[in-house]
C-alpha positions, -999 to 999 in steps of 0.1 A, spaced: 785 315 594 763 290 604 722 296 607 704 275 624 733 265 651 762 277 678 794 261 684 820 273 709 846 258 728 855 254 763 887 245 766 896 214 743 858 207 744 837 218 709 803 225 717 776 225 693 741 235 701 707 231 680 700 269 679 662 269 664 642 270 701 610 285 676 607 254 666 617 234 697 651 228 672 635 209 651 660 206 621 659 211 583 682 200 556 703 230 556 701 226 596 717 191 595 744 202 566 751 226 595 753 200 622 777 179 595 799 205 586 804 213 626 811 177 639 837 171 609 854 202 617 857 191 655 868 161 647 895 168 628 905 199 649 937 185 669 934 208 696 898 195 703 892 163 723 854 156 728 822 172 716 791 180 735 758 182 715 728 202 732 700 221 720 691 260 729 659 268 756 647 245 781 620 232 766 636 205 739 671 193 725 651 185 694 616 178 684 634 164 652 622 165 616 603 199 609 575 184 597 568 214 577 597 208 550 588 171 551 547 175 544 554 180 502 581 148 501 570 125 471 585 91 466 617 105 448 627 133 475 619 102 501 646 88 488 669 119 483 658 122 519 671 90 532 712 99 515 707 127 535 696 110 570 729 83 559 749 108 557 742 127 590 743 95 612 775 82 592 791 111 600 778 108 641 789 66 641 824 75 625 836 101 649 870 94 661 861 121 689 836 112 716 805 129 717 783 135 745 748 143 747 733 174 769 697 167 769 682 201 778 646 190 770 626 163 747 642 146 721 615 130 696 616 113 667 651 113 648 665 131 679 656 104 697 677 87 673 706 113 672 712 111 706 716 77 708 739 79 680 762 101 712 782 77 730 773 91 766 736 109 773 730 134 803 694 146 810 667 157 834 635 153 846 619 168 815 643 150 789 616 130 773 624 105 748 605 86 722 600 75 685 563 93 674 564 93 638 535 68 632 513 94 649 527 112 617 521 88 592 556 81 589 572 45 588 601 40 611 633 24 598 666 33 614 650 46 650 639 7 653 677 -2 640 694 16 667 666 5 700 669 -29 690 703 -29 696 703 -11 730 664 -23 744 660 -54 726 631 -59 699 602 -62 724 605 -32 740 616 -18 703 581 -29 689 563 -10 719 574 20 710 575 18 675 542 9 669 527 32 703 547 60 692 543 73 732 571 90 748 593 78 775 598 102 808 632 105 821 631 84 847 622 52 824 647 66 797 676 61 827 660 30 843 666 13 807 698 31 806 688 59 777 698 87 802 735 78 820 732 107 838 702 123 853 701 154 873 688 185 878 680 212 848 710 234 858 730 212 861 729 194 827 755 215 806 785 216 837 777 173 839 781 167 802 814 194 804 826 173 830 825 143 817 833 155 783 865 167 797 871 131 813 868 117 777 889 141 761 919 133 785 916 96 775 944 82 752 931 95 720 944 64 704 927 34 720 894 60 718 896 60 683 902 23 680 871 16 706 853 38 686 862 25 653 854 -10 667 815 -1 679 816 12 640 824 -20 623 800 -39 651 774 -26 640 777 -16 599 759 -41 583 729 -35 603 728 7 594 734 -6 557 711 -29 559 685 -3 576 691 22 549 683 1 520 652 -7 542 645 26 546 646 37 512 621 12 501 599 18 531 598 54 529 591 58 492 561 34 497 549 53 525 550 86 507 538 71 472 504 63 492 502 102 504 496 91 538 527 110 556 513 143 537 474 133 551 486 127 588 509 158 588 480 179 574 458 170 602 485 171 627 488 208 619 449 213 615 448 203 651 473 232 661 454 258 646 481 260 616 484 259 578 518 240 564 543 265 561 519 291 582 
């Protein structure tokens, strides 16, 4: 019985939705084993054609990393940490099934990342997206990776190093966002185009699919070693655990309060 998510089905469509809305679904370790477990298990379900991510409320799909189990990381668990991010978006690049993304809300950080990891996005007016973890002290490895690829590195290095947020409407203008429409209508979009997907020839899906994988391997391993290096410098320095600190202060909160 899973915790911290839902999955259901409608029809040959597996639905999997980020069920923490306390914490805008921001997601832990056991919340991504979760996530893992779900997607494999879709994927390898025959009677299952595509897969719709999404996250529960209306306010975010994810605000990614809870920053709360990531204040105490030293250098070791940094790098524990980055097997586990490999892991999660090895399993999301090596679907066979495709995946689409229901942007209910804000994706930040390593949702940001997540959902471009889906193969088709579908948002609204209030599905912001960005890559804020300087503003937490914390290096940026594979988000850069991936928005190189789809924005090019000058527009990469913008957000990188501004850490802002996109609205919507820029998100879709630089082709983020495929589909953007109104709030209610998010879920019955991605079903429908989900659906479309699913009644592709599963073959030549798996082979595309399969063929964006080997495209781009060498980068994600590349990015991974990068990442492991990076990150354990970062949090050898105690910066990430300073930043998140005040990053709470400024909320009125104690870490873990």
């Amino acid at each position: 019985m899973e915790k911290f998510i839902k999955v259901s089905h409608d029809g040959n469509v597996a639905v999997i939705t980020l069920n923490r809305p306390e914490k805008l679904n921001a997601w832990n370790t056991e919340m991504r084993a979760e996530i893992i477990a779900a997607l494999k298990r879709s994927d390898q379900d025959a009677a299952i054609g595509a897969i719709i991510m999404t996250g529960a409320g209306d306010r975010a799909f994810c605000a990614g990393q809870d920053l709360e189990e990531a204040h105490g990381f030293d250098e070791q668990r940094a790098d524990e940490w980055m097997t586990e991010w490999e892991n999660y978006y090895r399993t999301l690049r090596s679907l066979k099934k495709p995946l689409v993304m229901a942007l209910n809300g804000t994706a930040a950080g390593s949702a940001f990342q997540v959902t471009l990891l889906g193969d088709i996005r579908v948002g609204h007016a209030g599905s912001r997206m960005g890559q804020p973890e300087i503003n937490s002290g914390i290096p940026s490895v594979t988000g850069p990776w991936i928005m190189t690829q789809m924005l090019g590195l000058s527009r990469t290095i913008e957000l990188t190093l501004t850490g802002r947020m996109m609205e919507a409407e820029e998100a879709h203008r630089l082709g983020l966002i495929h589909h953007l429409v109104p709030a209610a209508e998010v879920m019955s979009k991605s079903l429908a185009i989900a659906r479309e997907l699913a009644a592709k020839p599963p073959v030549a899906m798996r082979l595309d699919k399969q063929r964006f994988y080997e495209i781009t391997e060498p980068s994600f391993v590349d990015a991974i070693a990068a990442g492991r290096r990076i990150q354990g410098e970062a949090y050898a320095t105690g910066e990430p655990a300073r930043m998140m600190e005040e990053f709470f202060k400024k909320r009125g909160r104690t870490i873990g309060g």
